[in-house]
TITOR-533292 format. One record per atom (N, C-alpha, C): residue in one letter; x, y, z. Coordinates in steps of 0.2 Angstrom, whole numbers, padded with zeros to 4 digits, always signed. Layout:
BEGIN
AXYZ/...
//
This chain:
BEGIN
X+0395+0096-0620/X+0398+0100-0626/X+0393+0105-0629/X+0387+0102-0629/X+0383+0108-0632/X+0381+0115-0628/X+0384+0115-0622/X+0383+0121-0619/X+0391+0126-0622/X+0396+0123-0624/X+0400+0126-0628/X+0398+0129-0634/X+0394+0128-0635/X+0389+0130-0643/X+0388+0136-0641/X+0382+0138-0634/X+0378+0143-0631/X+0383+0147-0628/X+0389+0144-0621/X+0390+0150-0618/X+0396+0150-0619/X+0402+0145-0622/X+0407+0145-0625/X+0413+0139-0623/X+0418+0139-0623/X+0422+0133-0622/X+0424+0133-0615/X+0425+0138-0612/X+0428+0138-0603/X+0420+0134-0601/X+0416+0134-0602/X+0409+0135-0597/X+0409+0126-0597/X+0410+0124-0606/X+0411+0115-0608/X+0417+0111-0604/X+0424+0116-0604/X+0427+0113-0602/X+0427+0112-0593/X+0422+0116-0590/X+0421+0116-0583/X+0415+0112-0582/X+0410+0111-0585/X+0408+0105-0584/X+0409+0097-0588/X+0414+0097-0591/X+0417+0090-0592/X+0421+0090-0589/X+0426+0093-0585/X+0429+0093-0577/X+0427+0092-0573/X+0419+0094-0571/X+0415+0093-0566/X+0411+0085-0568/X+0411+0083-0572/X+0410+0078-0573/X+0415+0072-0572/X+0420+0074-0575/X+0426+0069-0574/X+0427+0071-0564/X+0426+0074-0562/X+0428+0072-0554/X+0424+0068-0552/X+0417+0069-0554/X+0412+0064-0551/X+0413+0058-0553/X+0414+0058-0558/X+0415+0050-0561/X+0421+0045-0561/X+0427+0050-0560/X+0434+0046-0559/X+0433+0043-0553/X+0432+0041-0547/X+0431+0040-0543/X+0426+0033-0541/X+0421+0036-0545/X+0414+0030-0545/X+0417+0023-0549/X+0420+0027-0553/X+0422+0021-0561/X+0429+0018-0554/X+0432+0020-0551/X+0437+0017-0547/X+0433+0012-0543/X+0429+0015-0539/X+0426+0011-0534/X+0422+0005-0538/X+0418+0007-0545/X+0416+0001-0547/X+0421-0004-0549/X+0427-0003-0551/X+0429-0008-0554/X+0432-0012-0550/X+0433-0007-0541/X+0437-0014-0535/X+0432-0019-0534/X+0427-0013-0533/X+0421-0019-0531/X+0418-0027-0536/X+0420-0026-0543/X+0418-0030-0548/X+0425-0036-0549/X+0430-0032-0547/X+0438-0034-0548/X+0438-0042-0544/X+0433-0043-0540/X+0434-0050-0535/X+0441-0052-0528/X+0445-0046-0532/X+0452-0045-0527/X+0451-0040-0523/X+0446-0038-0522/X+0445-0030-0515/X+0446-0034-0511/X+0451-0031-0506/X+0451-0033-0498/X+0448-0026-0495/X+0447-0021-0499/X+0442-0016-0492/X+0434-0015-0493/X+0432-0012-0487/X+0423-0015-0486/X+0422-0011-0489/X+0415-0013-0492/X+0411-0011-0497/X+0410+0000-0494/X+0408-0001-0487/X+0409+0006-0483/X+0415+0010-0487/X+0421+0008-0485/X+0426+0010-0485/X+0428+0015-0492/X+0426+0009-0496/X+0426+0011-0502/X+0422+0020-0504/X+0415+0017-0502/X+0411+0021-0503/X+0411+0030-0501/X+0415+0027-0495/X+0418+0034-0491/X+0426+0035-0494/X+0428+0032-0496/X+0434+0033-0503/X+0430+0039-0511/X+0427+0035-0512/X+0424+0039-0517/X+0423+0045-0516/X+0418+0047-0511/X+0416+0053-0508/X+0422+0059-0507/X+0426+0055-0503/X+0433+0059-0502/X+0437+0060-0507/X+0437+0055-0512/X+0442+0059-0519/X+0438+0063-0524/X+0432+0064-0525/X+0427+0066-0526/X+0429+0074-0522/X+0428+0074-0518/X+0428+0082-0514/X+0436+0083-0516/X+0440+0080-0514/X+0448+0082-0514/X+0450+0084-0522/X+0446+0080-0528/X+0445+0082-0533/X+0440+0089-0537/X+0436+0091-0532/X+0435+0098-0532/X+0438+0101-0529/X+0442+0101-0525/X+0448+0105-0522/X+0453+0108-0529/X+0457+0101-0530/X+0461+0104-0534/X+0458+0105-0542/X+0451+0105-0541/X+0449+0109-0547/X+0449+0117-0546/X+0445+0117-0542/X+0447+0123-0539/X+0450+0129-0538/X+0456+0126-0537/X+0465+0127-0535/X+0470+0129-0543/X+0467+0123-0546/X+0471+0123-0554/X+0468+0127-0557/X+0461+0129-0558/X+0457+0134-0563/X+0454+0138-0558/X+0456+0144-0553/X+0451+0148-0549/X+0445+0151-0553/X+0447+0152-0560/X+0441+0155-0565/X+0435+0152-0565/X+0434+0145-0563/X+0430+0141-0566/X+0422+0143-0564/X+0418+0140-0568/X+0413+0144-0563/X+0408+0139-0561/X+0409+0139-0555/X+0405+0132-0550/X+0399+0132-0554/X+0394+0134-0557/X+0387+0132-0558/X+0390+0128-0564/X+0392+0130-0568/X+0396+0126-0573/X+0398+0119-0570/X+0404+0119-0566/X+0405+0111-0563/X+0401+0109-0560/X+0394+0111-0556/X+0389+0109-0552/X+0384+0104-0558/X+0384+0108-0562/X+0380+0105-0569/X+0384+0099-0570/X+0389+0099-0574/X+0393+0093-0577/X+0393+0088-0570/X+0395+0089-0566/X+0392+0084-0560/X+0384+0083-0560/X+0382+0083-0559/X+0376+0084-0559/X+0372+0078-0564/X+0374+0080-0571/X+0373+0078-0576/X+0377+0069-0577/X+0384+0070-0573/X+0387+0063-0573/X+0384+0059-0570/X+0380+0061-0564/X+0377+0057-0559/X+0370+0054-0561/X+0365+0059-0563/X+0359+0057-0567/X+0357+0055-0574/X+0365+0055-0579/X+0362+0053-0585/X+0366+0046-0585/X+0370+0041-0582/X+0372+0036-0583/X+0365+0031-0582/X+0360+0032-0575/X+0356+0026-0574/X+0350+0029-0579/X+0348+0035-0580/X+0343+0039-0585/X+0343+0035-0592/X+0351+0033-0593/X+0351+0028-0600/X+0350+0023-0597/X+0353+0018-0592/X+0353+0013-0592/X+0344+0011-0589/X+0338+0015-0587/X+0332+0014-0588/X+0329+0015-0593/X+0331+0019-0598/X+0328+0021-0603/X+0331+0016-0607/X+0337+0011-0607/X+0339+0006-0611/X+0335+0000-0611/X+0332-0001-0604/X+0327-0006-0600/X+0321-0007-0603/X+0320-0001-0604/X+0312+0000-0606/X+0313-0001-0612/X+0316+0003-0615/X+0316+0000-0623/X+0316-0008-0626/X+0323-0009-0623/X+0323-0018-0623/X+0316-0021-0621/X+0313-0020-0617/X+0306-0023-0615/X+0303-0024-0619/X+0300-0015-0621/X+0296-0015-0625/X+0296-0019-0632/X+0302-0017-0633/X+0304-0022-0641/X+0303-0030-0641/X+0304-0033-0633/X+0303-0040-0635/X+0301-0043-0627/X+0292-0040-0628/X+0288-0043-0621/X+0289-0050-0621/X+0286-0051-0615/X+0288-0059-0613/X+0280-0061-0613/
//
């Protein structure tokens, strides 16, 4: 959202699109996998993600031709390296506040 600040609202809404394709998928696979009910292999899945991931750039694509790929290459980009970036940087904190 703060790149809507600098380059304007199309550029925010293509990377928070670029990010919801990266992540609707991941957040799918994770939840089969946690659900205890998956009956497909852990592969399967994983090559599930990948493919609704790409099929979901497709029809990003398709729906907004305007869009400007460095803009969803970011917001993906960004979905993928700041979810574990927090949950390290939440690790280390917690540590530090209460050594063993």
């Amino acid at each position: 959202m703060v790149a809507g600040v600098f380059r304007g609202f199309n550029t925010s809404l293509d990377m928070l699109l670029g990010a919801a394709v990266v992540l609707l998928p991941s957040v799918w696979v994770a939840t089969s996998l946690t659900s205890g009910r998956s009956v497909i292999s852990p592969i399967w899945l994983g090559l599930a993600r990948y493919s609704l991931a790409a099929a979901g750039f497709a029809v990003l694509f398709v729906l907004r031709p305007d869009s400007e790929p460095l803009s969803v290459l970011a917001g993906s980009a960004l979905a993928l390296v700041l979810p574990p970036a927090v949950v390290v940087w939440h690790q280390r904190r917690h540590n530090t506040m209460h050594p063993q």
